[in-house]
TORNU-790160 format. One record per residue (C-alpha): residue number from 1; residue in three letters; z, y, x. Coordinates in nm, 4 decimals. Last residue first. Example, Ala and Ser with C-alpha at 12.3 -4.5 7.8 and 13.67 -1.06 7.14 Angstrom:
<nodes>
> seq;type;z;y;x
> 2;SER;0.7140;-0.1060;1.3670
> 1;ALA;0.7800;-0.4500;1.2300
</nodes>
This chain:
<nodes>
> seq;type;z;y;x
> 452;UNK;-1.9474;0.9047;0.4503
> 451;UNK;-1.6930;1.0678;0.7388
> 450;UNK;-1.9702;1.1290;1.0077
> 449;UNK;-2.2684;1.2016;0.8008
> 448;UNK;-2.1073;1.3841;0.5401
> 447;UNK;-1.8801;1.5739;0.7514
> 446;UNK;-2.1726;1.7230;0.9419
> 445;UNK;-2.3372;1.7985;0.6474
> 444;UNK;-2.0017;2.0446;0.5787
> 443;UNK;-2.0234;2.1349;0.9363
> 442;UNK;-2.3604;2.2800;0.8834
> 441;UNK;-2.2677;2.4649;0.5527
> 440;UNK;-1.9983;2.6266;0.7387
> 439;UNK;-2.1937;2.7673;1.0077
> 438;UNK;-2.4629;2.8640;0.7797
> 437;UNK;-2.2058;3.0543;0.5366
> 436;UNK;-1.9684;3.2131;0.8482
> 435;UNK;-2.3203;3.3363;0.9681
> 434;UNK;-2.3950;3.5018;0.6505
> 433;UNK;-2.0843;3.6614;0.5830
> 432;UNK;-2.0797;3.8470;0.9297
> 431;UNK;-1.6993;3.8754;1.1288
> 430;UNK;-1.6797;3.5024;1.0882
> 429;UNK;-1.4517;3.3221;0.9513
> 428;UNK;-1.4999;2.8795;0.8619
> 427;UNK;-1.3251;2.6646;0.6558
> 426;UNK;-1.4338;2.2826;0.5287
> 425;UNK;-1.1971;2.1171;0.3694
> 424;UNK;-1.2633;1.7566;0.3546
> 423;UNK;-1.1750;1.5275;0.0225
> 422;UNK;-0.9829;1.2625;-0.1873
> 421;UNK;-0.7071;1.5339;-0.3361
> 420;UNK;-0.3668;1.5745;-0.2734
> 419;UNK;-0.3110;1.5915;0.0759
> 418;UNK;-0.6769;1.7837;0.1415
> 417;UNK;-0.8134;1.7020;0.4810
> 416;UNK;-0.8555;1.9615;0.7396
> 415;UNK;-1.0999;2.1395;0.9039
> 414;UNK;-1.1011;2.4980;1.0349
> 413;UNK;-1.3163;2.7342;1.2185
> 412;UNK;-1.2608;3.0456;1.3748
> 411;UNK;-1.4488;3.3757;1.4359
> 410;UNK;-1.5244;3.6948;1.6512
> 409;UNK;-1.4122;3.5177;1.9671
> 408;UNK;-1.6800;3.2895;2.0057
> 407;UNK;-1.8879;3.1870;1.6989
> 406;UNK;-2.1750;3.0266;1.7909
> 405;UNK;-1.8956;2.8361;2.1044
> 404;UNK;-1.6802;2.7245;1.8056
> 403;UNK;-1.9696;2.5782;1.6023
> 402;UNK;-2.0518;2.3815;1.8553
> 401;UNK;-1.7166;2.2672;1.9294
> 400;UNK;-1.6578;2.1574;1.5715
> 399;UNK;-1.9874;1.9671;1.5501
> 398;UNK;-1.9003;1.7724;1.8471
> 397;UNK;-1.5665;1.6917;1.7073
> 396;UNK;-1.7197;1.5619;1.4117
> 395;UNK;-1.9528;1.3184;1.6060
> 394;UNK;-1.6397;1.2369;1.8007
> 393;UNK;-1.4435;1.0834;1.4552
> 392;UNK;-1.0757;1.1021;1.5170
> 391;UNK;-0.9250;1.4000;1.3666
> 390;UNK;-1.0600;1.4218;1.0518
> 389;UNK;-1.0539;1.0000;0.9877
> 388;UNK;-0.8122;0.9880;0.7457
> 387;UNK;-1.0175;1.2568;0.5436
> 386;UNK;-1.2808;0.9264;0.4806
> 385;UNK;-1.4984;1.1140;0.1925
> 384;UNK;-1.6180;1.1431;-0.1084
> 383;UNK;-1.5686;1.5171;-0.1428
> 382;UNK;-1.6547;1.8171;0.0809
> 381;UNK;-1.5101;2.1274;0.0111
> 380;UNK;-1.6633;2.3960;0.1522
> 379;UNK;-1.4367;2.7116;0.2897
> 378;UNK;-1.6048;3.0697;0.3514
> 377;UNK;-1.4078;3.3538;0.5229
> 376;UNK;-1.5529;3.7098;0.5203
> 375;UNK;-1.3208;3.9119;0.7159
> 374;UNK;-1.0229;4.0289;0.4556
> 373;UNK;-0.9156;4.3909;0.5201
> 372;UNK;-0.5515;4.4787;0.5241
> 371;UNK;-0.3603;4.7599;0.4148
> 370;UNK;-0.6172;4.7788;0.1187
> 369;UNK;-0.4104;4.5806;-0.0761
> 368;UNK;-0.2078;4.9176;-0.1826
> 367;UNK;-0.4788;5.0312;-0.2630
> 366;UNK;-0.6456;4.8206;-0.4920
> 365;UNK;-0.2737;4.7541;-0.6288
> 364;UNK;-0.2835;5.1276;-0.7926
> 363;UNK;0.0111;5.3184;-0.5988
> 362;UNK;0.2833;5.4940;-0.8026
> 361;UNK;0.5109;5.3484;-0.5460
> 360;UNK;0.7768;5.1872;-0.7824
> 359;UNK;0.5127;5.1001;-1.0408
> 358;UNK;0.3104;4.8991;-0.7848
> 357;UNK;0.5681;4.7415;-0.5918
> 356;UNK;0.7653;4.6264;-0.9226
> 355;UNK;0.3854;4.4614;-0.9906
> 354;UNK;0.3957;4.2692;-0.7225
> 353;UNK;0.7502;4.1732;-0.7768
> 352;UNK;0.7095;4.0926;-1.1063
> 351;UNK;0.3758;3.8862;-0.9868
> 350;UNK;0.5385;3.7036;-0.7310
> 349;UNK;0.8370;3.6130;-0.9570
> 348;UNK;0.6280;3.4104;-1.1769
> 347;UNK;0.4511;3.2634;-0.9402
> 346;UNK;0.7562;3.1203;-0.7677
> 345;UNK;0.6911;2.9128;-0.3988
> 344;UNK;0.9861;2.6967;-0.3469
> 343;UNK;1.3512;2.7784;-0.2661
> 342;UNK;1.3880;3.1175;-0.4680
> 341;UNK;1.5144;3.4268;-0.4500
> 340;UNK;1.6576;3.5147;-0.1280
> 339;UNK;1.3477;3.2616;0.0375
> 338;UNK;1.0642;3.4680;-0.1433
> 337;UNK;0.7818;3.2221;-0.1208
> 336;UNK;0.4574;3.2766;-0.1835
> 335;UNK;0.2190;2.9910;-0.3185
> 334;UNK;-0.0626;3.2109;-0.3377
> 333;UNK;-0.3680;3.0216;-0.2247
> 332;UNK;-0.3691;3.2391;0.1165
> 331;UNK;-0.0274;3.0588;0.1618
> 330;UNK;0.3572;3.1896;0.1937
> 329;UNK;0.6366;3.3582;0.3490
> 328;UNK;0.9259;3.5894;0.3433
> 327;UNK;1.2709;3.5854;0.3797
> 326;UNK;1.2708;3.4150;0.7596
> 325;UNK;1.6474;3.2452;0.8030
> 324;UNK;1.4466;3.1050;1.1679
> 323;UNK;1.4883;2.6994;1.0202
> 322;UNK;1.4730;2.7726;0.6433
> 321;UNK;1.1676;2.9843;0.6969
> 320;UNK;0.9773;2.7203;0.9435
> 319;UNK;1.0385;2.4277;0.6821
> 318;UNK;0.9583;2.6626;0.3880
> 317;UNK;0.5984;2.7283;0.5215
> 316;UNK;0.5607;2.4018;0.6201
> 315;UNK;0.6295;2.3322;0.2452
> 314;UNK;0.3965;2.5448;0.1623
> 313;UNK;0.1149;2.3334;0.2861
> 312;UNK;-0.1235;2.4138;0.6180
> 311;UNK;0.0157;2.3743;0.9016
> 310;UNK;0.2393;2.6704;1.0382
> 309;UNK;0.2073;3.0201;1.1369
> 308;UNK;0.4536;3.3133;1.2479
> 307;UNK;0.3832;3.6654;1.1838
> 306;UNK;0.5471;3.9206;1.3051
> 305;UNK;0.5222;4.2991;1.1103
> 304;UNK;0.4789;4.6003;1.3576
> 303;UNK;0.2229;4.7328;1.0759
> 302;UNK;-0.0712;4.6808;1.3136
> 301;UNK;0.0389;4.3507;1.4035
> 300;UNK;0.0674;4.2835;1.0192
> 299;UNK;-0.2936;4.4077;0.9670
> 298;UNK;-0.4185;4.2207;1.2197
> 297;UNK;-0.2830;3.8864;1.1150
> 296;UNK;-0.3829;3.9297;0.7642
> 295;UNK;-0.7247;4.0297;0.8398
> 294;UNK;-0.7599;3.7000;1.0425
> 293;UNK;-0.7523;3.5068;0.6856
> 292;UNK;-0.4537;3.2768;0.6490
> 291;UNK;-0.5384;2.9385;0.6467
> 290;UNK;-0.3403;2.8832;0.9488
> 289;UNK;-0.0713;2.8871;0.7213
> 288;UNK;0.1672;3.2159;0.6824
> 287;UNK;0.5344;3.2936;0.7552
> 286;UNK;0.6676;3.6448;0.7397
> 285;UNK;0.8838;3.8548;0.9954
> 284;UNK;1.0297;4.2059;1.0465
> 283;UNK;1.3236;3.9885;1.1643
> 282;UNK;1.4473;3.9464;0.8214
> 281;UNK;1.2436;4.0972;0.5757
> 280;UNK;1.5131;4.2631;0.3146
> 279;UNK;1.5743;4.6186;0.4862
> 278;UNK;1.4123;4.7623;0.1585
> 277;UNK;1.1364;4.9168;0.2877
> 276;UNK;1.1164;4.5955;0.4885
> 275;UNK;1.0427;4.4315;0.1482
> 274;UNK;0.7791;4.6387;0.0229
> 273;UNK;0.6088;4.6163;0.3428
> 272;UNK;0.6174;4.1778;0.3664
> 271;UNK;0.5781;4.2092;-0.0357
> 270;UNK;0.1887;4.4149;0.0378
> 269;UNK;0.0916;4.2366;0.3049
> 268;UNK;0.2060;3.8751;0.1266
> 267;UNK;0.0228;3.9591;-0.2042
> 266;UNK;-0.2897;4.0555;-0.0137
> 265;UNK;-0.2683;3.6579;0.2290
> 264;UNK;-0.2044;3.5503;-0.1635
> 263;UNK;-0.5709;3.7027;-0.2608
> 262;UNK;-0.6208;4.0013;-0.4705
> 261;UNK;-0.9338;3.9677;-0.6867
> 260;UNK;-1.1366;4.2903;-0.7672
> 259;UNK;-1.1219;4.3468;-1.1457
> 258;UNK;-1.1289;4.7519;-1.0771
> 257;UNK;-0.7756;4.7517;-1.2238
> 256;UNK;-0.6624;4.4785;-0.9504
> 255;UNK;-0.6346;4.1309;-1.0084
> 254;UNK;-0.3828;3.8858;-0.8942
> 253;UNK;-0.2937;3.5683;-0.7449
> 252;UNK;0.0089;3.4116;-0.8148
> 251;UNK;0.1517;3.0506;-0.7365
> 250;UNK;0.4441;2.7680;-0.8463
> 249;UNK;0.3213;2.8474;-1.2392
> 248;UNK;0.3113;2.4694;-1.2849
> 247;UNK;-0.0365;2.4787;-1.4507
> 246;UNK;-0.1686;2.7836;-1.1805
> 245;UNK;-0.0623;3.1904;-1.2809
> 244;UNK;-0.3072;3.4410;-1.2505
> 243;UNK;-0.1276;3.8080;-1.2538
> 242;UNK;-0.3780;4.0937;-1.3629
> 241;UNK;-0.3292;4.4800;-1.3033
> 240;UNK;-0.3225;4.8528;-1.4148
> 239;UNK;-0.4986;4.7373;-1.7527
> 238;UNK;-0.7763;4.9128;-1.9147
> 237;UNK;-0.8008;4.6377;-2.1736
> 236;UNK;-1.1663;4.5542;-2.1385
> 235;UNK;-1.1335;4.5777;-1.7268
> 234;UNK;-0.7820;4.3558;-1.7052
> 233;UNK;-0.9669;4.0846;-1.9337
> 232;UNK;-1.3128;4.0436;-1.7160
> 231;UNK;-1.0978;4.0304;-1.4266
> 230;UNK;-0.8699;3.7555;-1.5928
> 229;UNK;-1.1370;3.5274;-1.7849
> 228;UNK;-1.3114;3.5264;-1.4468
> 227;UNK;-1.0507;3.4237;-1.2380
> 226;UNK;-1.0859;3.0545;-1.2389
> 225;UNK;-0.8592;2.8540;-0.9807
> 224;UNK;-0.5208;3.0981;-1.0397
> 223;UNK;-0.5419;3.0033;-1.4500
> 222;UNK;-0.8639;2.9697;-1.6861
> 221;UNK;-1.1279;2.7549;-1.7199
> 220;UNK;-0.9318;2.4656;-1.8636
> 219;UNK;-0.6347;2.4844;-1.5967
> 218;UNK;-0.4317;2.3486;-1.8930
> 217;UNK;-0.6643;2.3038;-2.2345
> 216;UNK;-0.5386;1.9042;-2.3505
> 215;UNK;-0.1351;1.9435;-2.4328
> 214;UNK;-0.2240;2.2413;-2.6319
> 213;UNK;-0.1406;2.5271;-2.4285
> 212;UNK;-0.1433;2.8699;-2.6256
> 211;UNK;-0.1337;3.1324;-2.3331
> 210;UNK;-0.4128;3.1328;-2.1384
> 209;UNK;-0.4661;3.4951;-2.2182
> 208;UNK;-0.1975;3.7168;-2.2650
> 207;UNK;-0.2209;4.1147;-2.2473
> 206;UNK;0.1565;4.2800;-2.1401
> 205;UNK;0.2938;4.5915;-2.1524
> 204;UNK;0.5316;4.6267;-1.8331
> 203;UNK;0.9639;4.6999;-1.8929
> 202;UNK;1.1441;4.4320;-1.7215
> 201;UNK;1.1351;4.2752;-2.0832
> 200;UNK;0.8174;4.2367;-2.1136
> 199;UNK;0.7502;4.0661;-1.8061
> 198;UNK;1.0401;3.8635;-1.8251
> 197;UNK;0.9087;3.6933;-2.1849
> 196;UNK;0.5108;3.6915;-2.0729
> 195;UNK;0.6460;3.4952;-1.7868
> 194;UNK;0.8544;3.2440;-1.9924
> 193;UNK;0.6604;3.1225;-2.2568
> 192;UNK;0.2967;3.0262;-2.0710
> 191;UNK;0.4704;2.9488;-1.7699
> 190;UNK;0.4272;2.5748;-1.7996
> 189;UNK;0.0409;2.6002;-1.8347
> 188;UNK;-0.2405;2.7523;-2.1013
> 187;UNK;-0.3692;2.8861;-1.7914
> 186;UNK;-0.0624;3.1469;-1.7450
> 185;UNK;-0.3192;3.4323;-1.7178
> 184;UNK;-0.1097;3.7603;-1.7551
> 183;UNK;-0.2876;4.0952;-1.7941
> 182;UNK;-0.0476;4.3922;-1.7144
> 181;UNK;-0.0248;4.7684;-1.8054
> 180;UNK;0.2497;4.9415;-1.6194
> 179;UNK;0.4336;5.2479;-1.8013
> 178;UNK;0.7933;5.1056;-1.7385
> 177;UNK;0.7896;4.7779;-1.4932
> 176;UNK;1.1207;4.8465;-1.3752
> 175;UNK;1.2924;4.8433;-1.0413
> 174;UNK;1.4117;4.5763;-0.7722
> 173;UNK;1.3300;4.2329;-0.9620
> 172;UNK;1.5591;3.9620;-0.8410
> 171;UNK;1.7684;3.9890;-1.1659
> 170;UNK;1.4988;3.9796;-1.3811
> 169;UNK;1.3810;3.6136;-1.2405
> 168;UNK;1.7953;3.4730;-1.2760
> 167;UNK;1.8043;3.6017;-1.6119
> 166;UNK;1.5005;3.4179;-1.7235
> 165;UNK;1.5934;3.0901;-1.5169
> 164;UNK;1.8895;3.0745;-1.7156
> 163;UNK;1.7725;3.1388;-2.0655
> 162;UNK;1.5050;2.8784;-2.0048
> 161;UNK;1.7287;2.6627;-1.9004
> 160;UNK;1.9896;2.7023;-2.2088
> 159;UNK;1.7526;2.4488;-2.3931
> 158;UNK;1.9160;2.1247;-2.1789
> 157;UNK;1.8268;1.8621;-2.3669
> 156;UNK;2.0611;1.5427;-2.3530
> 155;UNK;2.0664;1.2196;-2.1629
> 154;UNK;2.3840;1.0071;-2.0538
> 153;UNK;2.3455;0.7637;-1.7603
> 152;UNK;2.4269;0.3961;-1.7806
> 151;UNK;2.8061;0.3391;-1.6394
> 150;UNK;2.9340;0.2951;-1.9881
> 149;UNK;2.7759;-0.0225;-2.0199
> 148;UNK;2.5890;-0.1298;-1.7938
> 147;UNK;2.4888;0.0113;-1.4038
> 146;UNK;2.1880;-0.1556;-1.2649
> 145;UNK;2.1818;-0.2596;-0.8785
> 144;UNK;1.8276;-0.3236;-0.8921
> 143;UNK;1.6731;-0.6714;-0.7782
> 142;UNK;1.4717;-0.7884;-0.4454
> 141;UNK;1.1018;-0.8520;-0.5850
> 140;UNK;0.7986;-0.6870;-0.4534
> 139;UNK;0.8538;-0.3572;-0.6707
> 138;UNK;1.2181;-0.3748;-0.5089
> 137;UNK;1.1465;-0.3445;-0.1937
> 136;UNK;0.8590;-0.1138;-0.2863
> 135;UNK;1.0555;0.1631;-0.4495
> 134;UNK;1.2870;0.1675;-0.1284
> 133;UNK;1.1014;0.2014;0.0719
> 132;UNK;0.8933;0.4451;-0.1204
> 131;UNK;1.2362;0.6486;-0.1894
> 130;UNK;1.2951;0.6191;0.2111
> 129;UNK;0.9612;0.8083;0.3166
> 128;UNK;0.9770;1.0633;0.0714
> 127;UNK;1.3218;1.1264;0.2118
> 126;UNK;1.1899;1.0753;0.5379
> 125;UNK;0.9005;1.3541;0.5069
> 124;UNK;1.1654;1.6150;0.3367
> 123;UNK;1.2173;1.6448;0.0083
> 122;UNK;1.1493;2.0398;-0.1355
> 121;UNK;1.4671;2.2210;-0.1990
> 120;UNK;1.6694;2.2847;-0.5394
> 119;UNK;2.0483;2.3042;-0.4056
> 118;UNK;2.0592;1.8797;-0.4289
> 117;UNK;1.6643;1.7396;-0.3589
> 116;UNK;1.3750;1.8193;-0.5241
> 115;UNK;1.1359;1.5341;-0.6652
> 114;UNK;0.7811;1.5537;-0.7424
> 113;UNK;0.5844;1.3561;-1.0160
> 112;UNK;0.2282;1.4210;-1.0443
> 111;UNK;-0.0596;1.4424;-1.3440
> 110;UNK;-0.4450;1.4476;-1.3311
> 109;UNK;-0.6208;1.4097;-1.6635
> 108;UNK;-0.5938;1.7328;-1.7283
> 107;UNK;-0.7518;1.9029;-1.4195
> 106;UNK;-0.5685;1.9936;-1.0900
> 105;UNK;-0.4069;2.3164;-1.0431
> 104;UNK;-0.0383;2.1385;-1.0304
> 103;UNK;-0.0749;1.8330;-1.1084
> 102;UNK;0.3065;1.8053;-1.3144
> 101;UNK;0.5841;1.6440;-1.3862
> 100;UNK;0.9123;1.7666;-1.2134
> 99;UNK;1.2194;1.5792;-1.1158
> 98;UNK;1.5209;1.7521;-0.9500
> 97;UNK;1.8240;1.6162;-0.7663
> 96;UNK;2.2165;1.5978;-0.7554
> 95;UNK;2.1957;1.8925;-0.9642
> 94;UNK;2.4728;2.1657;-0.9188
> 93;UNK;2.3913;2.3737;-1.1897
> 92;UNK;2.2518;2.6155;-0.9747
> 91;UNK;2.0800;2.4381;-0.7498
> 90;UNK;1.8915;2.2102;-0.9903
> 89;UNK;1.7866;2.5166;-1.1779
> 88;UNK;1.6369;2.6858;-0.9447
> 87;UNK;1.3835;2.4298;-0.9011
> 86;UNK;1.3327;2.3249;-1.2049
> 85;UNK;1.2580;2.6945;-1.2496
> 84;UNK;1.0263;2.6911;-0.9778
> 83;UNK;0.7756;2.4397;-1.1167
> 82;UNK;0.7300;2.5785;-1.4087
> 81;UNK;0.9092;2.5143;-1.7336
> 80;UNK;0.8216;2.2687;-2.0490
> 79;UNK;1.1115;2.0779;-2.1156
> 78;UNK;1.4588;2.1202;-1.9895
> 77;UNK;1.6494;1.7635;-1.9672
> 76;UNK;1.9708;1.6731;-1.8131
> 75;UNK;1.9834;1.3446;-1.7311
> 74;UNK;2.2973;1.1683;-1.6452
> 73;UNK;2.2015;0.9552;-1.3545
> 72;UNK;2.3174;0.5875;-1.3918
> 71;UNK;2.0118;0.3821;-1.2740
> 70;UNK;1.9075;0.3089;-1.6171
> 69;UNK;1.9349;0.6852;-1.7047
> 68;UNK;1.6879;0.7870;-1.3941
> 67;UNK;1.4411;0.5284;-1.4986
> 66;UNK;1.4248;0.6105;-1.8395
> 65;UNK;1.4356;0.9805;-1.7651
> 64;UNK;1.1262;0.9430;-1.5529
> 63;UNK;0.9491;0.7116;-1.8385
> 62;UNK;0.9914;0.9557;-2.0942
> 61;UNK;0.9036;1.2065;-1.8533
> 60;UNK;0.5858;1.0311;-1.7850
> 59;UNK;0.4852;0.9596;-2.1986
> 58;UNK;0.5369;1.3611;-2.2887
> 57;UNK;0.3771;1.4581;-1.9394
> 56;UNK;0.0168;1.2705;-2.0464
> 55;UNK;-0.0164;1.5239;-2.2791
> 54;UNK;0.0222;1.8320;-2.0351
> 53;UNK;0.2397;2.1151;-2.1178
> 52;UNK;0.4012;2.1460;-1.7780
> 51;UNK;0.7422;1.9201;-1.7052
> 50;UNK;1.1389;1.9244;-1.6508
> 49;UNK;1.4119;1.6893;-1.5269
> 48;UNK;1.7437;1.8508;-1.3982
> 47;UNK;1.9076;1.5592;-1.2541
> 46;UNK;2.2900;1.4403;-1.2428
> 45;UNK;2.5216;1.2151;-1.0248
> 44;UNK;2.8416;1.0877;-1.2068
> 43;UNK;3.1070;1.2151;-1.0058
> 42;UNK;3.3556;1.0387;-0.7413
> 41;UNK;3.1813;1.1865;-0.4259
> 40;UNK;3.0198;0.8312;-0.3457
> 39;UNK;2.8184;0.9004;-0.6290
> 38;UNK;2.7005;1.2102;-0.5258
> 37;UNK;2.5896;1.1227;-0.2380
> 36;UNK;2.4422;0.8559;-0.3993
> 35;UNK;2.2069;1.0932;-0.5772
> 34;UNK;1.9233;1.0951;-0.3514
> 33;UNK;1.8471;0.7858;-0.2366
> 32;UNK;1.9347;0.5412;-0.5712
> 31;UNK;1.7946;0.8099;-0.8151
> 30;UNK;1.4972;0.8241;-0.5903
> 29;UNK;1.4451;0.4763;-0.6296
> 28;UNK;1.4892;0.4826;-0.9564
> 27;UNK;1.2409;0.7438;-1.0077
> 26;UNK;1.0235;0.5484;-0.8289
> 25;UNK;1.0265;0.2959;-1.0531
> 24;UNK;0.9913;0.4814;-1.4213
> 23;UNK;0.6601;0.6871;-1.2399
> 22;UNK;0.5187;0.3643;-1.1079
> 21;UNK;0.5805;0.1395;-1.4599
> 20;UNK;0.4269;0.4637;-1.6796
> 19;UNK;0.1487;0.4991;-1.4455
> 18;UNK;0.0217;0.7497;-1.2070
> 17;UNK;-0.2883;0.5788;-1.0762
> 16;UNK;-0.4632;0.4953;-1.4656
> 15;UNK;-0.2204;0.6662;-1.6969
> 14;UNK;-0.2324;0.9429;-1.5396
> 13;UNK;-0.4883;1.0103;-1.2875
> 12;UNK;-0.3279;1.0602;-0.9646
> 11;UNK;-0.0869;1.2837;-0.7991
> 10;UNK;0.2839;1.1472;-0.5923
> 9;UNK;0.5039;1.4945;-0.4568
> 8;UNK;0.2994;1.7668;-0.3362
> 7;UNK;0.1676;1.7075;0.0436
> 6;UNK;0.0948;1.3517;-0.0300
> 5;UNK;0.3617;1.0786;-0.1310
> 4;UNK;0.2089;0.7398;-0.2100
> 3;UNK;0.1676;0.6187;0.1142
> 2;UNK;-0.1127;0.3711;0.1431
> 1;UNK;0.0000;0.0000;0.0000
</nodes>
């Protein structure tokens, strides 16, 4: 069996890779690795178990709080909320772990189960590593431990959640959102009740779209991966700006009043500034991927702003913050984390804070974006094909170095296989448009051949 853990919990096709019997075992399993701590404390462990609005989510989180309850967890459960507020809300009610279903940005069908750990943080490699252990030692046939009787976990809904995570996003917001206009796009995902709620109440008129999720619609040409609905939406309404949210609502990206997109390496400028106004970027620093464009890095050198980078996946990004106490960091995609705030990337409280930035300065977003300048980057996916072999075919290595020498010290490239999805990213910069498109395009065929 391939490891079942990529970079965002365990994705597949529900119903077909992420079944009912998978999702129910390796919930036990992580009930067995990551709340007997807390049964060795002389409490009865507990989970906060939420979900996004797909269909398949109804029949997985029946399954996750089946396998949770059988293993004595008491299971506290909070519906449809994003990613974040699951979160949150493990750490502060004092969670022995987290469970959240969702695919993120993928399509419908898709679903995912990921796990947080006691305080609300992202599992580490050998966590992951132990609950499949420990998942397939007992798939193969060694027996549960299985509690009866009154040692069987307890399950109840948990409706005060939303309430909680509500309060908890207003607080972190520095000013009000009086006299702002703002589009939200919470593509028909988890969000779609709470943003539009703190939004309005920190002061902003709002314009929803994306906002009536059916079970069937998330993502559905809407959301962070289809801006079009936004852009065309901020410009009929006349609105100062547009927040995109993704299904679980863990990233922002934004529109400005022109309908110009504002990426997450934008998002991060303009936060990293806003927040040493207010003394609150430790070190002067933030964390990026080496995804970020190279107009991010120059524009934070010429702001006296460090910037450290990792590999590519937030939670690198949170690794390197909780290690250095950084406050600030995040990806080009716009997962952004706000470390004081939150312990995962928070769309919702992205765009409040965005926006905060906007009204406090009097500033339209277009320019305060402007403090960096994006060199035209162009990334290719390439499907239907072997990303285990990236960094060991020759004939791709070949390709990278001649693309390398074309493009010198003016440009980059970048490969690297997707963690959650069967395919090749393909990402080249250059300082012309055209060349970073023909170098690109040639080391997408390039993939073909060698990893076909």
């Amino acid at each position: 069996m391939g490891r079942l853990f990529g970079t965002d919990g365990v994705r597949g096709v529900a119903n077909a890779d992420l079944t009912a019997e998978l999702t129910l075992g390796l919930s036990v399993a992580a009930a067995h690795v990551l709340a007997e701590a807390g049964t060795f404390e002389g409490h009865r462990p507990t989970a906060v178990v939420g979900r996004d609005p797909r269909a398949s989510g109804e029949f997985l989180e029946a399954a996750v709080v089946a396998g949770l309850a059988s293993a004595g967890v008491d299971v506290l459960r909070v519906g449809v909320l994003p990613t974040p507020a699951v979160a949150y809300l493990t750490g502060a009610l004092g969670a022995d772990l987290g469970v959240m279903l969702s695919a993120s940005h993928n399509a419908m069908p898709d679903n995912g189960v990921k796990f947080f750990a006691r305080g609300g943080h992202k599992l580490a490699d050998e966590l992951e590593d132990r609950i499949e252990s420990v998942y397939e030692e007992h798939r193969t046939g060694a027996p549960w431990d299985r509690p009866t009787g009154s040692g069987v976990g307890r399950v109840r809904s948990y409706e005060e959640g939303f309430e909680k995570y509500a309060a908890h996003l207003l607080a972190a917001v520095p000013n009000r959102l009086d006299g702002l206009k703002v589009v939200l796009d919470e593509a028909h995902g988890a969000a779609a009740r709470v943003s539009p709620e703190v939004f309005t109440r920190a002061g902003a008129e709002i314009v929803t779209i994306g906002a009536e999720p059916d079970g069937l619609n998330i993502n559905d040409g809407c959301g962070s991966t289809h801006l079009g609905l936004l852009k065309a939406a901020v410009i009929e309404h006349g609105a100062d700006l547009g927040i995109a949210h993704d299904g679980d609502a863990d990233r922002c990206l934004a529109v400005d009043h022109t309908g110009a997109e504002v990426d997450g390496d934008q998002i991060l400028a303009v936060l990293a500034l806003a927040m040493r106004e207010r003394s609150e970027l430790r070190s002067d620093t933030v964390v990026a991927t080496v995804m970020s464009n190279l107009g991010f890095k120059l524009a934070m050198e010429r702001e006296g702003v460090s910037l450290v980078q990792t590999g590519v996946g937030d939670r690198y990004v949170l690794e390197e913050m909780k290690s250095h106490d950084y406050a600030l960091g995040g990806e080009q995609s716009g997962h952004v984390i706000i470390l004081d705030h939150a312990t995962t990337g928070d769309g919702t409280l992205t765009g409040l804070l965005l926006a905060a930035r906007v009204a406090q300065t009097g500033r339209t977003l277009r320019d305060l974006a402007s403090v960096m300048e994006r060199l035209p980057q162009v990334l290719i996916n390439v499907p239907d094909v072997d990303r285990s072999r990236v960094s060991t075919s020759a004939e791709l290595a070949a390709a990278v170095g001649e693309a390398e020498r074309e493009l010198g010290a003016t440009g980059r490239v970048l490969l690297r296989p997707s963690g959650t999805e069967p395919l090749v990213r393909v990402m080249v910069e250059a300082a012309d448009i055209d060349q970073a498109r023909s170098v690109a395009g040639r080391l997408a065929d390039a993939v073909k051949s060698a990893l076909g």
